[in-house]
N, C-alpha and C positions, 0 to 999 in steps of 0.2 A: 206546453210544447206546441208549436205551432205547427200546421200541417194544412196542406194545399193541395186538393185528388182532384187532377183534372180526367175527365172521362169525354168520349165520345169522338173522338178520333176515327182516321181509316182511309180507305180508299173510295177516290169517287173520281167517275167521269168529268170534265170541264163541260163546264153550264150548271153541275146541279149543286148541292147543298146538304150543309151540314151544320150541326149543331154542337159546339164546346158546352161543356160543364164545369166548374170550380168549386168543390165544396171545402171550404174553410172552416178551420178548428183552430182552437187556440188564442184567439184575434176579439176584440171587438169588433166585431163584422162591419156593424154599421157606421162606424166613424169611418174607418180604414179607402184609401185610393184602390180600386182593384181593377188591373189592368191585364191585360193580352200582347204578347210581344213574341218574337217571332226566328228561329235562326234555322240558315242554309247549312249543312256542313263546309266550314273555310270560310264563314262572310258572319259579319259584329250581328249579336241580339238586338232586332229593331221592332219599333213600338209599333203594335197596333190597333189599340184602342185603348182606351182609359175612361174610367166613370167615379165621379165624386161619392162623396155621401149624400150629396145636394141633387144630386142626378146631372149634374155637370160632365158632358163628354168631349170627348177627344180621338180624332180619328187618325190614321194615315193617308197620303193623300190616296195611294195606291188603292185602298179598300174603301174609300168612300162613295155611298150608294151601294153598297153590295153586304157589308157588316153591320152584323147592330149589337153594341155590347148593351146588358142589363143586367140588371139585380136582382135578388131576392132577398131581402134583409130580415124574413123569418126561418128562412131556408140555409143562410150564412153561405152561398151559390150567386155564381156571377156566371154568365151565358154569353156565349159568341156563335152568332148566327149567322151562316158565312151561305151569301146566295150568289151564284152567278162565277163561280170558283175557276179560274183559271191555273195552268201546269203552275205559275209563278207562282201562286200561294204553296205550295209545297213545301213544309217547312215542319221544323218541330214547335209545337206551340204551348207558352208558356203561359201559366197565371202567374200573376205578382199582387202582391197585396200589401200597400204601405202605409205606415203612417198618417197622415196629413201634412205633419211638418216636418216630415223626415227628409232626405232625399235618396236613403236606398229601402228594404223593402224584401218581403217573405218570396218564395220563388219554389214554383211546383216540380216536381220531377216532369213535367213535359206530355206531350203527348204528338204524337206522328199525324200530320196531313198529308197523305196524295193525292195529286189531282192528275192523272192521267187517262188517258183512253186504251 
């Protein structure tokens, strides 16, 4: 059974910084696509980063310079480092973890970002 706990969520000021967690079960971790993506309530699930098993990344342009997704492939834990946080990132935040050759993909119960003052 596969299973995807994202942790580290919450509220934060704009300007400062938080850190996502993904611990993956079920999955060969280390092959797998494991990504971060993102939805408003009323607006489509949109990507926010993405990282191969080659270390191959992928960002939004919105969050470029300010995220930095990573791995830990002893850990079976993918990290979203989110600095510089504006109200707009406010979202619920998603890990996915897919295939290589698939085109859909495992999907975490979520975790809540605020960035307000």
């Amino acid at each position: 059974q596969v299973q995807l706990v994202e942790s580290g969520g919450g509220l934060v000021q704009p300007g400062g910084s938080l850190r996502l967690s993904c611990a993956a079960s079920g999955i060969i971790f280390k092959i797998f696509v494991m990504g971060w993506f993102r939805q408003d309530p009323g607006k489509q699930r949109e990507l926010v980063a993405t990282m191969t098993s080659g270390g191959s990344t992928n960002y939004a342009d919105s969050v470029k310079g300010r995220f930095t997704i990573s791995r830990d492939n002893a850990k079976n834990t993918v990290y979203l480092q989110m600095n510089s946080l504006k109200p707009e990132d406010t979202a619920v935040y998603y890990c996915n973890a897919r295939p290589p050759t698939a085109t859909q993909g495992y999907w975490g119960q979520g975790t809540q970002v605020t960035v307000s003052s």
